[in-house]
C-alpha positions in Angstrom: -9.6 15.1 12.3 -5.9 14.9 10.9 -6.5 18.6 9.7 -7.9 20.2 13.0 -5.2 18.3 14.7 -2.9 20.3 12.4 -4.7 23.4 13.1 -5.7 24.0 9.7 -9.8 23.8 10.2 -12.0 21.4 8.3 -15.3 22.2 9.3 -18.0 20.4 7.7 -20.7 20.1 10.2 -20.9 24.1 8.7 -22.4 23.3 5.3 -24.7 25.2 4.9 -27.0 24.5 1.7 -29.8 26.9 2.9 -27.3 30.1 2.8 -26.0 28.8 -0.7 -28.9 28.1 -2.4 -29.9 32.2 -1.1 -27.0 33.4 -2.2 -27.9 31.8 -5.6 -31.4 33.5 -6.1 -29.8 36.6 -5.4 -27.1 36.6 -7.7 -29.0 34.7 -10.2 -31.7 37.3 -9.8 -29.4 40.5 -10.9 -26.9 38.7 -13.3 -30.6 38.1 -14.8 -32.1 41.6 -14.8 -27.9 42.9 -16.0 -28.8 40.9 -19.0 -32.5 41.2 -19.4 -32.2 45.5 -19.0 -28.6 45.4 -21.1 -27.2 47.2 -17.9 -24.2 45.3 -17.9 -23.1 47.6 -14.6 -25.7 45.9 -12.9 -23.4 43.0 -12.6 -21.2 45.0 -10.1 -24.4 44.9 -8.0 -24.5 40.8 -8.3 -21.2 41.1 -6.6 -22.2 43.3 -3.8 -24.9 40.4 -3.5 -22.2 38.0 -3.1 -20.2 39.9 -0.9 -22.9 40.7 1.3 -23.3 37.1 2.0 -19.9 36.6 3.0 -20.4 38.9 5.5 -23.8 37.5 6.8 -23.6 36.4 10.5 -24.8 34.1 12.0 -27.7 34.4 14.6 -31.0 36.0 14.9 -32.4 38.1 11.7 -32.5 41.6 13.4 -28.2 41.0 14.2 -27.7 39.6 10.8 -29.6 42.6 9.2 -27.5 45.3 11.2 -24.1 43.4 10.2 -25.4 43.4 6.5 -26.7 46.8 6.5 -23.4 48.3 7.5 -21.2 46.4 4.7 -23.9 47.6 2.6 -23.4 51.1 3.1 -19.4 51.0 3.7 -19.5 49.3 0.7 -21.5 51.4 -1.3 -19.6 54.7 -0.2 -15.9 53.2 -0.8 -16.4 51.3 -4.1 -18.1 55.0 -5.0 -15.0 57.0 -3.7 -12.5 54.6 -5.0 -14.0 54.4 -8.4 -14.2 58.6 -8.8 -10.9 58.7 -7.1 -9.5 56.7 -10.2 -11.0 59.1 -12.2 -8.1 61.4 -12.3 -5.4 59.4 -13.3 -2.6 57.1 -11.6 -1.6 59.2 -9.1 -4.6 60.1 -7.8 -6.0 56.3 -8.3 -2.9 55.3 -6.1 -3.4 57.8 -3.5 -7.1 57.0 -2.8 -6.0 53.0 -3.3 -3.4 53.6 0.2 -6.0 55.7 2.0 -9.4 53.8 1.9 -7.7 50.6 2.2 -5.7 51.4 5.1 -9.0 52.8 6.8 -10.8 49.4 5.7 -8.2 47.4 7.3 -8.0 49.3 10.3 -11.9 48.3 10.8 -10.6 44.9 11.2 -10.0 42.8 14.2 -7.8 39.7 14.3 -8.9 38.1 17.0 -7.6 34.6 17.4 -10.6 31.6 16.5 -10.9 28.1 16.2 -12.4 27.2 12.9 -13.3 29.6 10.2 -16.0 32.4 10.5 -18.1 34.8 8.2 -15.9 37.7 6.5 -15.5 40.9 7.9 -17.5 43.8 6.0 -14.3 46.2 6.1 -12.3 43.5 4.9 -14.2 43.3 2.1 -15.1 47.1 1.5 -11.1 46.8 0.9 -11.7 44.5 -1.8 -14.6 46.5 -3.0 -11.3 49.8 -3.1 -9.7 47.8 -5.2 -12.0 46.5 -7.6 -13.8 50.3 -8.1 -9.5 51.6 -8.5 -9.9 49.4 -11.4 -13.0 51.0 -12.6 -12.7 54.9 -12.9 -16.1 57.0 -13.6 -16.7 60.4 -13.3 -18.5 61.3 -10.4 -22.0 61.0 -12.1 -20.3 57.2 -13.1 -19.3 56.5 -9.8 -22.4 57.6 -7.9 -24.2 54.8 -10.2 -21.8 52.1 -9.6 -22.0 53.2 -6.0 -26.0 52.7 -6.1 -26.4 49.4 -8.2 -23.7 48.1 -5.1 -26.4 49.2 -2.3 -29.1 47.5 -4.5 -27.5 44.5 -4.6 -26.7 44.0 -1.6 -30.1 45.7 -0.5 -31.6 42.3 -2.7 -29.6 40.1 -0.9 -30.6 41.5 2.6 -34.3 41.4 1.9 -34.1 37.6 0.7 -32.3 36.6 4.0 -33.4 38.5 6.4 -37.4 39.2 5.4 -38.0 36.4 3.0 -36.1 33.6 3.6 -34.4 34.3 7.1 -32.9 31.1 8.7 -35.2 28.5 11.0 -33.2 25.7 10.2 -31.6 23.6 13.4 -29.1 21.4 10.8 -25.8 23.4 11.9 -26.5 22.5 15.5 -27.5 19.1 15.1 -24.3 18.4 12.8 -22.2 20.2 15.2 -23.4 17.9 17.9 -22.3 14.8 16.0 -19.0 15.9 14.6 -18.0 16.6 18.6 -19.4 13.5 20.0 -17.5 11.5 17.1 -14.2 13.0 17.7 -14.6 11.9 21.3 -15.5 8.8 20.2 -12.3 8.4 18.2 -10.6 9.9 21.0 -11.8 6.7 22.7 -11.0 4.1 20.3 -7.4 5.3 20.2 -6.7 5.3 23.8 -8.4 1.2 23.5 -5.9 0.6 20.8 -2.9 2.5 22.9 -3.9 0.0 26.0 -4.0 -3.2 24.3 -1.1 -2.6 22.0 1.6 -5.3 23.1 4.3 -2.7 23.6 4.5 0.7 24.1 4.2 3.2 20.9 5.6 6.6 22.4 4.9 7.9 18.8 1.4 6.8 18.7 0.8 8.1 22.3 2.4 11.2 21.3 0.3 11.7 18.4 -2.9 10.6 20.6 -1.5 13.7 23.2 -1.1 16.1 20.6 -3.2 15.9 17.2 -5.9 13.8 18.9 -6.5 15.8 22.0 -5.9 19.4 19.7 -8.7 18.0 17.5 -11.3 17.3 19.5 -10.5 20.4 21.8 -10.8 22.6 18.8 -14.1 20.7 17.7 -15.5 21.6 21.5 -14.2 25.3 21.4 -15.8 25.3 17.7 -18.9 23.9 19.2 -19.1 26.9 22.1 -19.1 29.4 19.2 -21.8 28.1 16.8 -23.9 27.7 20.0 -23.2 31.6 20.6 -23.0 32.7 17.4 -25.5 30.5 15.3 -28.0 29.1 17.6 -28.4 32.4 20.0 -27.2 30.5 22.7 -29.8 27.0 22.6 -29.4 26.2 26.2 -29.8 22.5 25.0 -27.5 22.6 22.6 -24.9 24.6 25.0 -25.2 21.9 27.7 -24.8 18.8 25.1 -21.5 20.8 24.3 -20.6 21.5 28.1 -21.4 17.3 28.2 -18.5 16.6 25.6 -16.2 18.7 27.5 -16.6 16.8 30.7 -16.3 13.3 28.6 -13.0 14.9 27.1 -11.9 15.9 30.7 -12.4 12.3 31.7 -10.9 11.2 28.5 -7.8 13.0 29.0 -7.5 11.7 33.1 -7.7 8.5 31.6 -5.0 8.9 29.0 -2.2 10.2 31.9 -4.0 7.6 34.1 -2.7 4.9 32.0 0.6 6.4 31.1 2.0 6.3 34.5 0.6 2.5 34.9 0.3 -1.1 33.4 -2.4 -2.0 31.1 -5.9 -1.6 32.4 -7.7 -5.0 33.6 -9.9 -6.4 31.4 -13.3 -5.5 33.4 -11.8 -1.8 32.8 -11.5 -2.9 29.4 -14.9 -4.1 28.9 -16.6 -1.3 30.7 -14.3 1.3 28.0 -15.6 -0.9 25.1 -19.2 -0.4 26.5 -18.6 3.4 26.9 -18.2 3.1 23.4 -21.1 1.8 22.2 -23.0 4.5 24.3 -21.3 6.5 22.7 -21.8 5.4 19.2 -25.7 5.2 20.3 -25.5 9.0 21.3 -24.9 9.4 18.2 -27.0 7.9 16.3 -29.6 9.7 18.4 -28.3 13.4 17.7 -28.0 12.4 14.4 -31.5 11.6 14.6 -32.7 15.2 15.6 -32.7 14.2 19.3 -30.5 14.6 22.2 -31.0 11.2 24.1 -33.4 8.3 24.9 -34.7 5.8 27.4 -32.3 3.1 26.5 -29.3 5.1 26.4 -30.4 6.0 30.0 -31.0 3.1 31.3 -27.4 1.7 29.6 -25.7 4.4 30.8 -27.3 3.7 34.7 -25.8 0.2 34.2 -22.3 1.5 33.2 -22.1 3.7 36.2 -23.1 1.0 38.9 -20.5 -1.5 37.4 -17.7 1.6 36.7 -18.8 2.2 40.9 -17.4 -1.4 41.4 -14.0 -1.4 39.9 -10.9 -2.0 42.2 -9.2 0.9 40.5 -10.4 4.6 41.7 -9.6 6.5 38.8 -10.7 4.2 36.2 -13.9 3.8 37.8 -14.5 7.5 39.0 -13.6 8.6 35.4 -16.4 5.8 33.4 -18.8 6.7 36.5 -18.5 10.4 35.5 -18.7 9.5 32.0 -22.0 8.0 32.3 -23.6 10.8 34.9 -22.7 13.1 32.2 -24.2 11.4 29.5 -27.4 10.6 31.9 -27.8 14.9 32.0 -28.6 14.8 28.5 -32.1 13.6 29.5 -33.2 16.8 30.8 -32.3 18.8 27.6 -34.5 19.1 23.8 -33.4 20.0 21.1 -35.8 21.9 19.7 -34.6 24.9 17.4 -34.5 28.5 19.5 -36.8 31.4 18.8 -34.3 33.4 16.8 -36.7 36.3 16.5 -37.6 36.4 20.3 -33.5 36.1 21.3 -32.3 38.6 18.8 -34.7 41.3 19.8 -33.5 41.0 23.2 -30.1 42.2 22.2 -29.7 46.2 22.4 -28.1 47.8 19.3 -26.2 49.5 22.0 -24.5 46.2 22.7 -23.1 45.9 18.6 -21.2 49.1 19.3 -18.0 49.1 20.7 -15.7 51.6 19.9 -12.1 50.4 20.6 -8.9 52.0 19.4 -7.0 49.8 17.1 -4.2 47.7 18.9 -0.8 47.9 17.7 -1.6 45.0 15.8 -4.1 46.1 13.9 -2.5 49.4 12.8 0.6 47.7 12.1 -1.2 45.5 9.8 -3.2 48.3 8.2 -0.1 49.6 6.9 1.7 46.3 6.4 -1.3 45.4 3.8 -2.0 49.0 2.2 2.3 48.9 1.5 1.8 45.5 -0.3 -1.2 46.0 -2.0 -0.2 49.6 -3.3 3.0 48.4 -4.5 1.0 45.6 -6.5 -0.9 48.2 -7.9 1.6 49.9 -9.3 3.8 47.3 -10.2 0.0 45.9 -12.2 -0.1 49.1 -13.8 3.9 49.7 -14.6 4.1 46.4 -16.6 0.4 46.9 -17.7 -0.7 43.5 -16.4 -4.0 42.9 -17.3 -6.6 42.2 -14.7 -3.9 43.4 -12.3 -6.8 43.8 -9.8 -6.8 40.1 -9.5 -3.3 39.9 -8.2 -4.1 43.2 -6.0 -6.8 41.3 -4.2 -5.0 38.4 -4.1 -2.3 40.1 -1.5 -4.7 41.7 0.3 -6.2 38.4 0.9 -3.0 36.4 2.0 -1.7 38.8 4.5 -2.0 37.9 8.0 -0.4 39.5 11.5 1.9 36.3 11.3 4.0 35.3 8.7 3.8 31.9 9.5 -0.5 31.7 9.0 0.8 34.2 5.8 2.3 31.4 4.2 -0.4 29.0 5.3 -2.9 30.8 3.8 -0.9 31.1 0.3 -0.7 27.8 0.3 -4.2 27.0 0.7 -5.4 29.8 -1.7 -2.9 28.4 -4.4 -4.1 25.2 -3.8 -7.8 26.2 -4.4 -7.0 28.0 -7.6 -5.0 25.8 -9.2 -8.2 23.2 -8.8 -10.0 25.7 -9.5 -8.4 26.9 -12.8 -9.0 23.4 -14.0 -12.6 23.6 -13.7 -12.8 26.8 -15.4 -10.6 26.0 -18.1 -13.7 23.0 -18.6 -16.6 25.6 -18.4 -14.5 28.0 -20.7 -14.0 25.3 -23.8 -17.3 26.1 -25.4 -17.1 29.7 -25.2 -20.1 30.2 -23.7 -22.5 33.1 -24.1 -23.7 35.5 -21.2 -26.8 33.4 -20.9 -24.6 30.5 -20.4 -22.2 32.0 -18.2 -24.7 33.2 -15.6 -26.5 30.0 -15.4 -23.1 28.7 -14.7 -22.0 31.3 -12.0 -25.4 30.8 -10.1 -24.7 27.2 -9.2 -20.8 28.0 -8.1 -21.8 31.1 -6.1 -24.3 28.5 -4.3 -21.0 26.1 -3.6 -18.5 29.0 -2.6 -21.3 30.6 0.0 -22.2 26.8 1.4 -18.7 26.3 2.0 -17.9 29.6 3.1 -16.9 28.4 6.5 -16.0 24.8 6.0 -12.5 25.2 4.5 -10.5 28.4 2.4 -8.8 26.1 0.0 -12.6 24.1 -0.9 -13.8 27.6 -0.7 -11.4 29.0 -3.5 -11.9 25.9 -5.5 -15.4 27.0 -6.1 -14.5 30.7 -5.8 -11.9 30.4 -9.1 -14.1 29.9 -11.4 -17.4 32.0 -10.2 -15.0 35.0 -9.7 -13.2 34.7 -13.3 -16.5 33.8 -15.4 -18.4 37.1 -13.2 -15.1 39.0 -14.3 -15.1 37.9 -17.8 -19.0 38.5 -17.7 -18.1 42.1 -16.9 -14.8 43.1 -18.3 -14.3 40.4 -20.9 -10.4 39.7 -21.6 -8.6 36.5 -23.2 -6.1 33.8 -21.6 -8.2 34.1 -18.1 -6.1 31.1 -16.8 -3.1 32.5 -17.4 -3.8 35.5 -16.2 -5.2 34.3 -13.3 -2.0 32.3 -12.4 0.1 35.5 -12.9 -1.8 37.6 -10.8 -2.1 35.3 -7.8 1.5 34.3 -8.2 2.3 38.4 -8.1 -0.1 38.8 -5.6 0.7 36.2 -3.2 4.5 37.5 -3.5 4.1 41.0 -2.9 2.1 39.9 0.4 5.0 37.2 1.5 7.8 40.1 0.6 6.1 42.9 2.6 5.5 40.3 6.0 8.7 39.6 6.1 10.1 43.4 5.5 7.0 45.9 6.9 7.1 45.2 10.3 8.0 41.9 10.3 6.5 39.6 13.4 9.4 39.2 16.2 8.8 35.4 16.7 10.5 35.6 20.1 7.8 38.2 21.0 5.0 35.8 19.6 6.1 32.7 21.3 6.8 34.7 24.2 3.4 35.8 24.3 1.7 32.2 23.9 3.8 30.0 25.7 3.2 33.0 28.8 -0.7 33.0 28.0 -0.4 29.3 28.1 1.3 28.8 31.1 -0.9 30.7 32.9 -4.3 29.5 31.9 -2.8 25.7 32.8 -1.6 26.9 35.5 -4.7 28.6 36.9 -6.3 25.1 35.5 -3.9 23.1 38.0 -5.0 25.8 41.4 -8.7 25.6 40.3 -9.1 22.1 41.2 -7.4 22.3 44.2 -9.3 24.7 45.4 -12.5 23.7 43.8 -12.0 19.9 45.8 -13.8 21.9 48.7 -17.1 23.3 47.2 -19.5 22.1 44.5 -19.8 24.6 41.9 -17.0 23.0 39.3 -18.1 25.9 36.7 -15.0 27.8 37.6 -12.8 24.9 37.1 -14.8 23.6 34.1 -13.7 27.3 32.4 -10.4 27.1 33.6 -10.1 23.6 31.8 -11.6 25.3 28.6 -9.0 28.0 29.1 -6.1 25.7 29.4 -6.7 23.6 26.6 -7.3 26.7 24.0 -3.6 28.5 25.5 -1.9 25.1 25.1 -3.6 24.7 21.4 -2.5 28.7 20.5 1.2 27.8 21.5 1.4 24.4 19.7 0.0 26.5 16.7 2.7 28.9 17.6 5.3 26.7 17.8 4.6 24.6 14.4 5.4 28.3 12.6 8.5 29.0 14.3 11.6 29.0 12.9 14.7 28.8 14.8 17.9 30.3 14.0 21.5 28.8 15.5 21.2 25.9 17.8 17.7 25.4 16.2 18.1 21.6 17.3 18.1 22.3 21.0 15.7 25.0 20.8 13.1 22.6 18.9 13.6 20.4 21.3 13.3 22.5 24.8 10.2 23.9 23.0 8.5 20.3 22.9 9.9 20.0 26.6 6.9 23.0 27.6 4.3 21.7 25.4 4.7 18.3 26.6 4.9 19.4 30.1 2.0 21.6 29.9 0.0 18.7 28.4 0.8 16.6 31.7 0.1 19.6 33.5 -3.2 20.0 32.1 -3.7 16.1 32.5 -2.5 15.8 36.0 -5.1 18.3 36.7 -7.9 16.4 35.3 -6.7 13.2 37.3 -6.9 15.0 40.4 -10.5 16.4 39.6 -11.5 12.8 38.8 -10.6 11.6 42.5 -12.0 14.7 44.2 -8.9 14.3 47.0 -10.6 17.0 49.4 -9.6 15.9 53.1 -6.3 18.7 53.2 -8.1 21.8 52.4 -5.6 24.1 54.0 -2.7 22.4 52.5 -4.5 22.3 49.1 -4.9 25.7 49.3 -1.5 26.3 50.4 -0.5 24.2 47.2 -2.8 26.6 44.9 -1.0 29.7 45.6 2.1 28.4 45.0 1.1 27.0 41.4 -0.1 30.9 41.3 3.2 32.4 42.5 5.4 30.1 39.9 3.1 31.4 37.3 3.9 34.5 37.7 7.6 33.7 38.3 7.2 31.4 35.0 6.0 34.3 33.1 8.3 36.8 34.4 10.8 34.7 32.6 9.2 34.4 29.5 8.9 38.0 28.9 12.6 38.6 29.9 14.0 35.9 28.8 16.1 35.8 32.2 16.4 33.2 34.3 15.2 34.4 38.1 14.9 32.6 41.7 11.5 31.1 41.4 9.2 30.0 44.7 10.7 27.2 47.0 8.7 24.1 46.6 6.6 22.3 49.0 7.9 19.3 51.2 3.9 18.1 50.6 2.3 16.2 49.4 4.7 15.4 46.2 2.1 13.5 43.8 1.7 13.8 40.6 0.9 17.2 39.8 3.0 18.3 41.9 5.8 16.6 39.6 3.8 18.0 36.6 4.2 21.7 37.7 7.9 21.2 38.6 8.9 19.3 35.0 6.9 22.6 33.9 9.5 24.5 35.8 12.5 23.0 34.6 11.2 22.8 31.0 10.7 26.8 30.9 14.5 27.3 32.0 15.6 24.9 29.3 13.6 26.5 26.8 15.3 29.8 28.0 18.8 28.7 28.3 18.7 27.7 24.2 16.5 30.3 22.8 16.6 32.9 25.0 19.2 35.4 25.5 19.5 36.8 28.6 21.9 35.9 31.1 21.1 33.5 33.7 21.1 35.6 37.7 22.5 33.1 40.3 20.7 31.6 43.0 17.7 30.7 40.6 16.0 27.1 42.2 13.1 25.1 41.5 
């Protein structure tokens, strides 16, 4: 939970043994043949096998075999092209090196995500460039490497889509738990935050930051492996739709209790019985199902006692608590029909051709500079294995220089670990028998773990990749080498994000703070306007919205560095996070009490939270400071005050970072 509340995703309801233990017959199955044939070329096709399962989606077999299918083929044609490219010599090697790798990367998207997802086929067809640079044939050479690729991967594609396809419901039900646990956490803190005898601003700032970031990014998480994964299990869905209402109530209660004393000590006893139901729940998803009679019939109880409680918002928020969980009763949790879903989606639907944005393109040629000038640099000081290193800045380089740096960390972190288990497996010099029974059971850890963490990911990834390599190419003092080539790697692909186009962090947090305003914002008029009608869906989305802007700008903001007068500028930066978390809470508050008896001034009050969004934004993408909209005499509660501290907090924030000049007559 630390982690995610750090934005550095630890996922491991995503284990996945089933896709590991596939990946293992695969591999296992052409290492085996390489040896059994003496084709030791074959092996190149044991890595297709392995990259092919990176790339494997998740969802029904007929999606998962079109996603497969097209790595396949890319694949197949690059690592071919590359590898006949080489043939004629440095020059030519580089030249084809810069031009399939720039047309790889500009097949990628960067779309932001919470958690960690398959690969991206052209992301690794550019690893598959590099590796066949490193490998020149003739043509007659090439063609071959470029058809024992497609078998492998062709193996792995019949094994896991035709043989073994997945039917397992384990990702949803350990999805289900992890959320439900962080809320439950979420819960335990705000207890220990009540009944602590003085006030812990650190603690409660922690609980409105990492705690709430967490189990937001858990939920968010949860929407995609319900789209993604489970083909959109309607049980599953609303189970996750369930945890978002608790955490909406959750978070009412948290700026519920900050602007008042301790709650009594009914309210107390009716939180310490939420959870319990909670813990129950579960127990029961844990268990394969979704609810049962008791936790019905508890949950009944809690609601008629939260109905009873002097205090409105305490009680409204327990009495939604336990209506939610009551829903649950009308849900299963049977596994979906993968192969009856994934027909129904059109191969039209796959296919949509987009131009790149500016920044893909950008970093197309941001990442074919770096890795080109590795290449040659590798082949100047005739490093050998210089395709690790090669691979190795390909793989660090991200749009942001801040997640750049992240991700070095994280990859040195796994291969240092990982270096230490293969210097173990390496001190009996084993045989290629011995090796490949050794890479089968890694490759089944690195694809398991494929979307749990990178750094456990590269742990097991080390030593798989350097025994396959020495299986192939065999070459002494792989740790060392190793070391060198990431070390070269990971500097070439810091150097050329901070010099190719380097990100213009004003830009960046311009961007999220605006896209987070907004969607808080939007939040905030929602559920005024949704006070007078009784489809919350809207406002349930806009809540969604609001918490994932507010998450992208903390993450944002944790990267940023500041130049002179960084001290103010930190601090006017936590001024609009903070106020767009009470923002987002006062929100909540006021969809907990459903104040509806002023519809026309709550309407009234909606399109001015619209108007100083706009005006909000305006700002933030000039950097100026402007008149913004004349505040209502009415009704002045809290989120009212909320938007207003939102106000003020955006003009501070301007005033030390920004630098435009301030145009008089500007008001709040």
């Amino acid at each position: 939970m630390w982690t995610e509340g750090q934005a550095y995703a630890v996922a491991p309801e995503q284990l996945d043994i089933i896709d590991g233990v596939r990946a293992a017959i695969s591999i296992g199955l052409l290492l085996a043949c390489a040896i059994g044939f003496d084709l030791p070329d074959l092996a190149f096709g044991a890595v297709a096998a392995f990259w092919t399962c990176l790339c494997d989606p998740f969802g029904g077999s007929w999606s998962r075999f079109q996603t497969m299918a097209k790595f396949a083929v890319l694949g197949a044609i690059v690592f071919a092209l590359s590898s006949f490219g080489a043939h004629f010599g440095t020059v030519a090697a580089t030249v084809t090196l810069f031009a399939l790798v720039a047309l790889c990367c500009l097949g990628r998207s960067y779309v932001p995500a919470f958690g960690p997802g398959p690969a991206q086929g052209s992301f690794i067809s550019a690893i598959a460039v590099v590796i066949g640079v490193s490998t020149p044939r003739p043509l007659e050479g090439a063609v071959e490497l470029g058809g024992y690729f497609l078998l492998g991967a062709a193996v792995t594609i019949v094994i896991s889509t035709l043989i073994w396809p997945n039917h397992t419901n384990a990702p949803g039900r350990l999805m289900l738990v992890m959320i439900y646990t962080r809320l439950r956490t979420m819960l335990s803190a705000l207890i220990d935050l009540d009944q602590a005898p003085v006030t812990d601003s650190a603690a409660w700032l922690q609980y409105e930051t990492l705690t709430r970031r967490a189990v937001r990014i858990a939920i968010e998480r949860g929407r995609q492996i319900v789209a993604r994964r489970l083909l959109g299990n309607k049980s599953h869905g609303h189970a996750v739709d369930v945890a978002a209402r608790l955490f909406a109530v959750l978070i009412a209660l948290g700026q519920h209790r900050k602007g008042s004393e301790k709650f009594a000590g009914d309210d107390v006893l009716l939180l310490r019985d939420l959870d319990e139901l909670l813990r129950q729940v579960i127990d029961c998803l844990d268990s394969g199902a979704m609810t049962s009679d008791p936790i019905n019939q508890k949950a009944s109880l809690l609601h008629s006692r939260a109905s009873e409680s002097p205090n409105k918002v305490f009680g409204r928020c327990i009495a939604g608590s336990a209506i939610a969980l009551m829903s649950l009763a009308g849900t299963s949790s049977s596994p979906p029909r993968q192969e009856t879903e994934s027909k129904r989606v059109s191969p039209r639907t796959l296919r949509k051709p987009t131009m790149p944005s500016s920044v893909v393109w950008q970093q197309a040629l941001r990442v074919t500079t770096a890795v080109t000038a590795c290449h040659l640099i590798g082949i100047w000081f005739d490093v050998t294995l210089s395709y690790w290193g090669t691979i190795a800045t390909l793989v660090v380089m991200q749009p942001a220089l801040g997640n750049t740096w992240a991700r070095v960390i994280e990859r040195a972190t796994g291969t240092l670990l990982g270096g230490l288990v293969t210097a173990v497996l390496l001190m009996g010099s084993p045989g290629d028998i011995m090796m490949t029974l050794m890479i089968v059971p890694l490759a089944a850890a690195v694809i398991a773990l494929r979307t749990v963490n990178y750094a456990l990911f590269m742990i097991f990834l080390t030593p798989m990749f350097m025994l396959l390599s020495d299986l192939i190419r065999p070459a002494d003092d792989l740790i060392l080498l190793r070391a060198v080539n990431e070390s070269l790697g990971a500097l070439f692909g810091v150097v050329a994000s901070i010099l190719v186009f380097p990100t213009n962090e004003r830009v960046a947090i311009s961007d999220a703070l605006r896209a987070a305003v907004s969607a808080n914002m939007s939040f905030a008029a929602s559920v005024l306007r949704s006070s007078h009608r009784s489809d919350l869906t809207e406002t349930a989305k806009a809540q969604a919205d609001a918490g994932v802007g507010s998450s992208r700008a903390e993450v944002a903001a944790a990267g940023l560095s500041f130049g002179k007068g960084a001290a103010a500028s930190a601090d006017s930066l936590k001024g609009i996070l903070s106020a767009l978390r009470n923002v987002c809470g006062a929100s909540a508050v006021f969809e907990i009490l459903g104040n509806g008896d002023h519809p026309g001034i709550d309407g009234q009050r909606a399109d001015h939270y619209q108007a100083m969004s706009s005006a909000l934004e305006m700002q933030l993408r000039t950097w100026t400071l402007r008149d913004l909209p004349k505040p209502l005499t009415y009704p002045d509660d809290a989120l009212d005050q909320a938007v207003a501290d939102l106000a003020l907090a955006v003009q501070a924030f301007i005033r030390s970072y920004g630098s435009g000049s301030k145009i008089p007559g500007g008001h709040i």
